[in-house]
C-alpha positions in Angstrom: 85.9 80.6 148.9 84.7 82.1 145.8 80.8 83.1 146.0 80.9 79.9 143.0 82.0 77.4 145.1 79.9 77.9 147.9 77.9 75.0 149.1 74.4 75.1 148.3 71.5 74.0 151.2 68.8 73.0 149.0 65.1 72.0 150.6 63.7 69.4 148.6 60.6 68.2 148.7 61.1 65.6 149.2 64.3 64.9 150.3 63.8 61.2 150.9 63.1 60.0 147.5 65.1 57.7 144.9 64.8 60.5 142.2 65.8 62.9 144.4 68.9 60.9 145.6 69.7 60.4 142.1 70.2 63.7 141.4 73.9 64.3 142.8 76.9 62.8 142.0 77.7 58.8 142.2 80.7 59.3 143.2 79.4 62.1 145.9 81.3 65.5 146.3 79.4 68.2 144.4 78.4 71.6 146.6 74.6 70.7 146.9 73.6 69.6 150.3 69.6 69.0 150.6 68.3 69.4 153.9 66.5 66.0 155.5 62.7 65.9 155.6 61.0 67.9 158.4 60.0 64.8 160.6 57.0 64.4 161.3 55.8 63.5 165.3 54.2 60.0 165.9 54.4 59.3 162.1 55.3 55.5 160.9 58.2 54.8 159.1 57.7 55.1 155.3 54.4 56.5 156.0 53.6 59.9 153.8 52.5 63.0 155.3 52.1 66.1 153.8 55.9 67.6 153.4 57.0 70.2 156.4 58.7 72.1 154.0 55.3 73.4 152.1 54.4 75.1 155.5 54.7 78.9 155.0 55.5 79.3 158.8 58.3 76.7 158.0 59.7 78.8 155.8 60.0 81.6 157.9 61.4 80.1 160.9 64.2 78.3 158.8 65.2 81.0 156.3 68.9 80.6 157.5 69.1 77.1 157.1 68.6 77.0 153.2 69.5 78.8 150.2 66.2 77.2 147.6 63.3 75.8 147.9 62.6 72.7 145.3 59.4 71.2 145.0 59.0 67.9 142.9 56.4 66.3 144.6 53.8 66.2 147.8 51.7 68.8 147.5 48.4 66.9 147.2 47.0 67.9 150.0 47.9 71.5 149.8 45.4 74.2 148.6 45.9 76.9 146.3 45.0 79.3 148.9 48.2 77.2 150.8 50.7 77.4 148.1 50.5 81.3 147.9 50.9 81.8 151.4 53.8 79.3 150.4 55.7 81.5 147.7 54.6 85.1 149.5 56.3 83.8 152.6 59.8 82.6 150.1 59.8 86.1 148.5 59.7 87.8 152.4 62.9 85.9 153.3 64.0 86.3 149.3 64.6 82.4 149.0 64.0 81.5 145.2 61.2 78.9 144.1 62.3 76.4 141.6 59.9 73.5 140.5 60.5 70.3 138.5 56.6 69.4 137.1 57.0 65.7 136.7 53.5 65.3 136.4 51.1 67.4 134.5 48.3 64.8 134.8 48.4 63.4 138.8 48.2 59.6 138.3 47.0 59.4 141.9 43.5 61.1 141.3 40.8 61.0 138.5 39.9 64.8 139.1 42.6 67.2 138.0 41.4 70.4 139.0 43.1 70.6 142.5 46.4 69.2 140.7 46.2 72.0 138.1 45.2 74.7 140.5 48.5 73.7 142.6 50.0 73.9 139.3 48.9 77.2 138.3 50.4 79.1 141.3 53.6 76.9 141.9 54.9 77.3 137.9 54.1 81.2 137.1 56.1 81.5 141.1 58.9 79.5 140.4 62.6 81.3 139.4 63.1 78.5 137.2 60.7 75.4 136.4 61.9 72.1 135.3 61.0 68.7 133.5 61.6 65.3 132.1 60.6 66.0 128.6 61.1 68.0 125.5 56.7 67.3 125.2 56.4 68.2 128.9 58.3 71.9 127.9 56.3 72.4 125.3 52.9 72.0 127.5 54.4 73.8 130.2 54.8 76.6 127.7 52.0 76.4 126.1 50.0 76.6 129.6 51.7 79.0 131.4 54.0 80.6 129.2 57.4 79.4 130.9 60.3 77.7 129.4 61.2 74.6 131.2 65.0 73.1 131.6 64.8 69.8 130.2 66.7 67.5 132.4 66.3 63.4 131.8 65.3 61.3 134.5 68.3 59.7 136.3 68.4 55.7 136.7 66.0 54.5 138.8 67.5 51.0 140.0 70.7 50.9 142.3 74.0 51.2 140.5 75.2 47.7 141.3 72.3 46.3 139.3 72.5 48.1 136.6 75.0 46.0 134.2 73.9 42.8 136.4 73.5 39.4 134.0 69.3 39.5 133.2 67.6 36.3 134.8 67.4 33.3 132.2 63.9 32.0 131.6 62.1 29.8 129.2 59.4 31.2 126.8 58.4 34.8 126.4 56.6 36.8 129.5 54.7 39.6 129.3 54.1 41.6 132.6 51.4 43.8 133.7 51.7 44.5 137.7 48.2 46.3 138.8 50.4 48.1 141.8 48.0 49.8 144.0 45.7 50.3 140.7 46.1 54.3 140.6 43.5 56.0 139.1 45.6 56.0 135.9 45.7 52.6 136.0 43.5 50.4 134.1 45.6 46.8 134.1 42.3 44.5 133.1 41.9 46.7 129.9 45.2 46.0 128.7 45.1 42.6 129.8 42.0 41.9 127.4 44.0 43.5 124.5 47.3 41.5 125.3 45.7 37.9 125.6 44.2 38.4 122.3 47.2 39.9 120.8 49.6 37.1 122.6 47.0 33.7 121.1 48.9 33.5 117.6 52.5 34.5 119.3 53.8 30.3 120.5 55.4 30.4 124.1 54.0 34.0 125.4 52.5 34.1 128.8 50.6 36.4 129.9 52.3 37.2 133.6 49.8 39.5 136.0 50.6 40.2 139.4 48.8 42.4 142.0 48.8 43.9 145.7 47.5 41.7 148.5 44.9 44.1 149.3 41.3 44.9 148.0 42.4 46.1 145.2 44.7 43.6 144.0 42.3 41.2 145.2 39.4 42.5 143.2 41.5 42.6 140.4 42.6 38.9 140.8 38.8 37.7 141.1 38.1 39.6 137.7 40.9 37.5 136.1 40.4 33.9 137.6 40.4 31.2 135.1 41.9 33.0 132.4 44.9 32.3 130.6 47.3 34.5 132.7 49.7 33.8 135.0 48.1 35.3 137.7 50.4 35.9 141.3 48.7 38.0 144.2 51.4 38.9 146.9 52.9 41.4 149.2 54.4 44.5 147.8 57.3 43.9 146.3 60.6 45.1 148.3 63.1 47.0 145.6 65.5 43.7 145.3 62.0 41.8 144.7 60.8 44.6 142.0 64.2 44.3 140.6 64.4 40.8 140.1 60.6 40.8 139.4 61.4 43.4 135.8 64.6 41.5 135.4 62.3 38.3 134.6 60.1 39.9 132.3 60.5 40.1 128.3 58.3 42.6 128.2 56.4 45.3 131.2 53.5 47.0 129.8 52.2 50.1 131.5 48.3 50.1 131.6 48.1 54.0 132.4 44.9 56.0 131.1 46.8 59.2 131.5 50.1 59.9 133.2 53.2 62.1 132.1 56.1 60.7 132.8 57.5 57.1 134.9 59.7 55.8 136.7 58.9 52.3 136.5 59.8 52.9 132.6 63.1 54.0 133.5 63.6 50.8 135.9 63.0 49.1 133.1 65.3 50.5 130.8 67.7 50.0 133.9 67.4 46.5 133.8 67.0 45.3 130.1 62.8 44.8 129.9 61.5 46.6 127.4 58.8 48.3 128.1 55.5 49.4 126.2 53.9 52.5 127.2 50.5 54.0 126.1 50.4 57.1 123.6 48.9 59.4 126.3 51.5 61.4 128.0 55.2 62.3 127.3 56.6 58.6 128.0 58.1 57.6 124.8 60.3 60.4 125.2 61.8 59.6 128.3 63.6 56.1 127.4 63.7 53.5 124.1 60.5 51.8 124.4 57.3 50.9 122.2 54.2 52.5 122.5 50.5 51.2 122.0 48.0 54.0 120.7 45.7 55.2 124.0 42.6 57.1 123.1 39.3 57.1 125.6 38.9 53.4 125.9 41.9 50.9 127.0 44.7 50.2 124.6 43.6 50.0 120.9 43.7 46.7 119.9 45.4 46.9 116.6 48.6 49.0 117.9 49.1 46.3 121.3 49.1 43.6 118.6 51.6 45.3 116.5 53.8 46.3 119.2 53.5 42.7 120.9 54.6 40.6 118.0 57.3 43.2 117.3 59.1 42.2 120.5 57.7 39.3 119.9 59.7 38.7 116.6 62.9 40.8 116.8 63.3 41.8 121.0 64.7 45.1 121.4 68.2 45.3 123.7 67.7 48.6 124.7 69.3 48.5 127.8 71.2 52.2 129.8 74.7 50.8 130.9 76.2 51.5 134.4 78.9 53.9 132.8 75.9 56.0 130.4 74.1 56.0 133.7 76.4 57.4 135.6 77.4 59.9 133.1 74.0 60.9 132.9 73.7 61.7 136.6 77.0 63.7 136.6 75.2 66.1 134.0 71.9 65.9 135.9 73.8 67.1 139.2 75.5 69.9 137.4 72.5 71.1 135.8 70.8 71.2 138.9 73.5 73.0 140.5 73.7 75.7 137.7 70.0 76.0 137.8 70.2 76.8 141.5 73.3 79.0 141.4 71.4 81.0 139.0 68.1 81.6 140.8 69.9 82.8 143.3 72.2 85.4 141.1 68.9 86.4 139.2 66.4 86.7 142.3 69.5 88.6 144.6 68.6 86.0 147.1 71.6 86.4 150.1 73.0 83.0 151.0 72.4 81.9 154.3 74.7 81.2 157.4 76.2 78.3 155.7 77.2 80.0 152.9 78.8 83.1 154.6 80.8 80.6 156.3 82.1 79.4 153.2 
């Protein structure tokens, strides 16, 4: 088999992820194969734990068993002093580094510093760094002097829904869901802009849904007896959350700071159109509108504007199953280039699996 064709054992971190899984072939076939997650003893279903993968000693013990190392996500809980033994460790057993940053602000914490001090040793180590946006690239540049391969984000909903007939429903609904309120999040902020913006627009409702838990709860006590149509329940399942955008004229994302999302893509997926702050690189990933985001919640004037715009004329920005699926067939073979070349530039020596080929 020519040293091309070889298959490719990629480690992902995570493996077990809907991006991830959208990054090969719909149809299957391709030469990447990414390796399972390291389990993880006495650990619940679906519960996180920090990735096996990230664990120099990991690395070392499995050098046979992959040919890259790709890091997305999961390294919260890892310390700089962690992630160097990480990359000395890849470059002992020369296995190349490559890192898609899909965050450059981590929406899951208000203090960035351990985020950007993970950052600053995974993105100067890595053969070849990735990203979502052309504005992502240019920060990654701009802070640590790299040039990222842009590469969209793949759909985020399951193929079969993807050119499925929208749900039918009277009026106009506007959807904020408060999720598990990140610390990116703030949903009451936007909420007080949007019910002022939606009192001179006839039949909009004002939809608001949150977690059965403390947070959604606290969130729901700030909001009784105001005009929203306020639903407290159970995490959605995916059908749910599909179903749940499909009903919606309009999702807007209350996000402080962020980078990129994949709840935008869902919704450009499914036909919602979605309005997304000013802050980070979202308006490049999908069609979408965009409310100005400074300090304090969404500036009243620009979610007014961008409300009666859908409002008056609704967007049908909608992907289609066949753009979407093209789109993934050029995601899978840029990955596989990406990774081909790594390996070619660093003189990394493909594993077992390879020689076999």
């Amino acid at each position: 088999m020519p040293t091309s064709a070889r298959p490719l054992r990629v480690a992902s971190v995570p493996g077990d992820h809907p991006y991830v899984h959208h990054l090969s072939p719909a149809t299957g076939g391709g030469s990447v194969r990414r390796l399972a997650d390291v389990p993880v003893p006495g650990a619940a279903p679906g519960q996180w734990w920090p990735p096996g993968m990230l664990r120099p000693e990991w690395v070392l013990a499995h050098a046979d068993d992959f040919d890259v190392l790709h890091v997305h996500f999961g390294f919260d809980d890892s310390s700089p002093e962690g992630l160097a033994a990480l990359v000395a460790a890849l470059r002992s057993v020369r296995r190349p580094l490559v890192m898609t940053v899909h965050d450059l602000h981590n929406p899951h914490f208000t203090d960035q510093r351990a985020h950007s001090a993970a950052l600053d040793v995974l993105v100067p180590a890595a053969a070849a760094v990735m990203t979502l946006t052309p504005g992502a690239a240019a920060e990654i540049a701009s802070r640590w002097g790299r040039a990222a391969v842009v590469v969209p984000h793949p759909h985020v909903v399951p193929v079969p829904w993807l050119d499925k007939p929208r749900r039918a429903h009277s009026g106009f609904v506007v959807g904020v869901h408060a999720k598990s309120l990140r610390a990116n999040s703030d949903p009451l902020g936007v909420v007080e802009q949007l019910r002022g913006a939606a009192r001179d627009l006839p039949g909009v409702t004002i939809r608001v849904d949150a977690h059965d838990d403390p947070q959604g709860r606290a969130v729901a006590r700030a909001l009784a007896g105001q005009d929203v149509d306020l639903r407290v329940h159970p995490r959605f399942s995916d059908d749910e959350l599909w179903e749940y955008l499909s009903a919606l004229d309009v999702s807007v994302l209350p996000y402080r700071f962020g980078t990129h999302s994949g709840w935008l893509e869902a919704c450009y997926d499914l036909g919602t159109t979605a309005l997304v702050p000013s802050c980070g690189h979202y308006a490049q990933q999908a069609p979408c509108l965009v409310y100005r985001w400074d300090a304090a919640p969404g500036d009243a004037d620009s979610v007014r504007s961008a409300l009666r715009s859908a409002w008056e004329s609704p967007p049908r920005w909608r992907a289609t199953a066949a753009d979407r699926l093209r789109q993934r067939d050029i995601v899978a073979a840029t990955h596989e280039r990406v990774y081909r070349d790594v390996i070619a530039s660093t003189g990394a020596v493909l594993g077992l699996a390879g020689r076999a080929g």
